[in-house]
N, C-alpha and C positions, 0 to 999 in steps of 0.2 A: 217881295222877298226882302228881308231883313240883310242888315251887315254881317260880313261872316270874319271870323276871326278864330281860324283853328286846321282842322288837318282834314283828309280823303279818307276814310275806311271803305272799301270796293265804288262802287259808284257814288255814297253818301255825301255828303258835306256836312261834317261835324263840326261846331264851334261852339263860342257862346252865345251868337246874338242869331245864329241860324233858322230860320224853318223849317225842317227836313220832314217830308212827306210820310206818313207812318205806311205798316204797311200789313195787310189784316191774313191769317188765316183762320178759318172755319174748319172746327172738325165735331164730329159724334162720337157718341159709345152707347150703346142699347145696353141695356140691362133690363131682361125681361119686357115688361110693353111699356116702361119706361126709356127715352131718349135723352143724356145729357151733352146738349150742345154749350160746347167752348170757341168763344170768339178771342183769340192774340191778337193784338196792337202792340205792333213793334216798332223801334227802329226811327219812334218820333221824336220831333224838338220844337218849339216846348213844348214844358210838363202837361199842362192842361191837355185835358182831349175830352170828346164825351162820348160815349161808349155805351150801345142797350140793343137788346134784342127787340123784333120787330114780328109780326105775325102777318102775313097776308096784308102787309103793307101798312097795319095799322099798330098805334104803339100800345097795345096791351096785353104782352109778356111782362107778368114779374120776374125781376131777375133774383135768382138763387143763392147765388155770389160773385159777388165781385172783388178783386186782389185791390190792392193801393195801387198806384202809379208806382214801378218800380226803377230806380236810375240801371240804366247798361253801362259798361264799362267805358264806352267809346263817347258818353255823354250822351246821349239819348234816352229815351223810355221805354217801357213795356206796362201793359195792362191785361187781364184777362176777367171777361166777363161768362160765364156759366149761368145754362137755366136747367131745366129738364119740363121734358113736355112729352105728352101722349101725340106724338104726329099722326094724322088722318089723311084718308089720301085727299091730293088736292090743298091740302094748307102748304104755304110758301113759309120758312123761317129765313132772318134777314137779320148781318148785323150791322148796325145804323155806329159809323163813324163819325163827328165833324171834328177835327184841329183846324188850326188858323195859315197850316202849310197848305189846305183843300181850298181850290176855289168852291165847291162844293161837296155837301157831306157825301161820303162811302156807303154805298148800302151793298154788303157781298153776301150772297143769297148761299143757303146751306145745300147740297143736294148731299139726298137720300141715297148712301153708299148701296149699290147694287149687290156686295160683296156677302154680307149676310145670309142673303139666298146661296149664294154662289158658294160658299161654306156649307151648307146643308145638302147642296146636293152634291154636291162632292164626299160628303160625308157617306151621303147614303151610296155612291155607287163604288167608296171603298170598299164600305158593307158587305152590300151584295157580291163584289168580287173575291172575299175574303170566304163568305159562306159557298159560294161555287168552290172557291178552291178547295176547302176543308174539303166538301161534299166528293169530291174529285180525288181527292189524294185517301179517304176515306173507303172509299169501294175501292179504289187500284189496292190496296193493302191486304184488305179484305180476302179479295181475290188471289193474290199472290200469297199466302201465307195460306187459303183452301187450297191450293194448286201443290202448295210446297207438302201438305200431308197425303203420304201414301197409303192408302186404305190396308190394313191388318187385316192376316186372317184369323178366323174365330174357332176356324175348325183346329184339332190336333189330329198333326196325319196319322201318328202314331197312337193307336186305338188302347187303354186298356187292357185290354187280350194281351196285346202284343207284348207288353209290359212283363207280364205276372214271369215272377221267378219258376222255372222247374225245378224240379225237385228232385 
């Protein structure tokens, strides 16, 4: 570890001559049978860092995009690197970190948010609950508004005959 010469930001050591350990998260977003994974590197010193996506342990993910080394306010850095990929089952996505604060490089493996599913069927047994209720509230109305008319009669009691003027 290098000479430090600077301040604490939570557990950090910020300076200028520092190492400070970056620190990575992995997230997704599907769209459609497309998957676009973004890897953040945060939080490191120095600038340098190297930063790619990893497929099944092997390095051949093109990557999609990649941001600059951006400076944080506290003196540190940030980077984001982005791909998009068709994930299959059984392929591992992986993003491959080294800076010079690692004894050795970072590989934080993506996992496949469950939640998607978890979204759809949630979805559907709002659905369903929504169509029982209509279906439900539907006949009770039905019902109650036949109940509420009182059947007319059609006869008149008072005949004709009865009617006619004498004379």
């Amino acid at each position: 570890m290098g000479c430090f010469a600077g301040h604490l930001v939570g557990q950090r050591k910020i300076g200028f001559w520092g190492d400070v350990r970056p620190g990575v998260k992995v997230t997704g977003q599907k769209f459609g049978d497309i998957t676009k994974l973004h890897c953040h590197v945060y939080g490191f010193h120095p600038r340098t860092v190297h930063v790619k996506w990893v497929k099944n342990g092997v390095d051949d993910v093109p990557t999609y995009e990649t941001t600059h080394t951006l400076p944080n306010p506290d003196g540190t850095y940030q980077i984001r690197v982005s791909v998009d990929i068709r994930p299959n089952e059984g392929d591992t996505y992986s993003c491959y970190v080294d800076h010079s604060s690692l004894e050795e490089p970072l590989l934080v493996t993506w996992e496949q948010s469950p939640t998607s599913m978890l979204v759809v069927i949630i979805s559907l047994v709002v659905t369903v609950i929504l169509v029982v209720t209509s279906v439900i509230a539907g006949v009770t109305i039905y019902k109650r508004r036949k109940d509420d008319y009182t059947a007319t009669s059609t006869s008149d009691t008072t005949s004709d005959s009865d009617r006619a003027v004498t004379a």
